[in-house]
C-alpha positions, 0 to 999 in steps of 0.5 A: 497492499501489494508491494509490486514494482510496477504499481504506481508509487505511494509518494508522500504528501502533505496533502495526502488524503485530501481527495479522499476527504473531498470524495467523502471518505472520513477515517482511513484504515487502521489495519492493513496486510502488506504482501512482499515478494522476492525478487520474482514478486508474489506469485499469482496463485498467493494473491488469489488465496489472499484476495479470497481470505481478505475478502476485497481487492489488493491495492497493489503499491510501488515504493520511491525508488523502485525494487528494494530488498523485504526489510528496507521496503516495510521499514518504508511502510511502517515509518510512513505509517509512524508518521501518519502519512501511509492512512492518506496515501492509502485513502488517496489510492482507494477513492 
């Protein structure tokens, strides 16, 4: 995953993942990369090198709230992944 503030946003839902499910998808990913830029965001020549390396397209996300700092925003994704909601998000946005 891409952090980028102009993505559409991951917003938490109680029914996250549901599209996904109907769509057929069963298990959401148990591993992820998080990419988080600086102020400028990831330069475009650290994304094709990861593309490659990962092997699949980035999704690339927003965060409630717009731009925040590196350490607020993956607090943001671990805890959201601690409360399991960041699997059917996720699932949601790749259907």
């Amino acid at each position: 995953m891409l952090l980028e503030a102009g993505a559409p946003p991951l917003v938490p839902s109680p029914i996250a993942g549901a599209l996904a499910a109907h769509l057929g998808a069963t298990e959401p990913p148990t591993d992820y990369i998080l990419l988080v830029g600086g102020p400028s965001g990831v330069p475009g020549a650290w994304r094709s090198r990861v593309q490659r390396a990962v092997g699949t397209t980035l999704l690339k996300v927003a965060l409630r709230g717009g731009l925040q700092h590196a350490a607020p925003a993956l607090l943001e994704i671990l805890l959201a992944n601690e409360r399991g909601e960041l699997g059917g998000m996720v699932m949601d946005r790749l259907a």
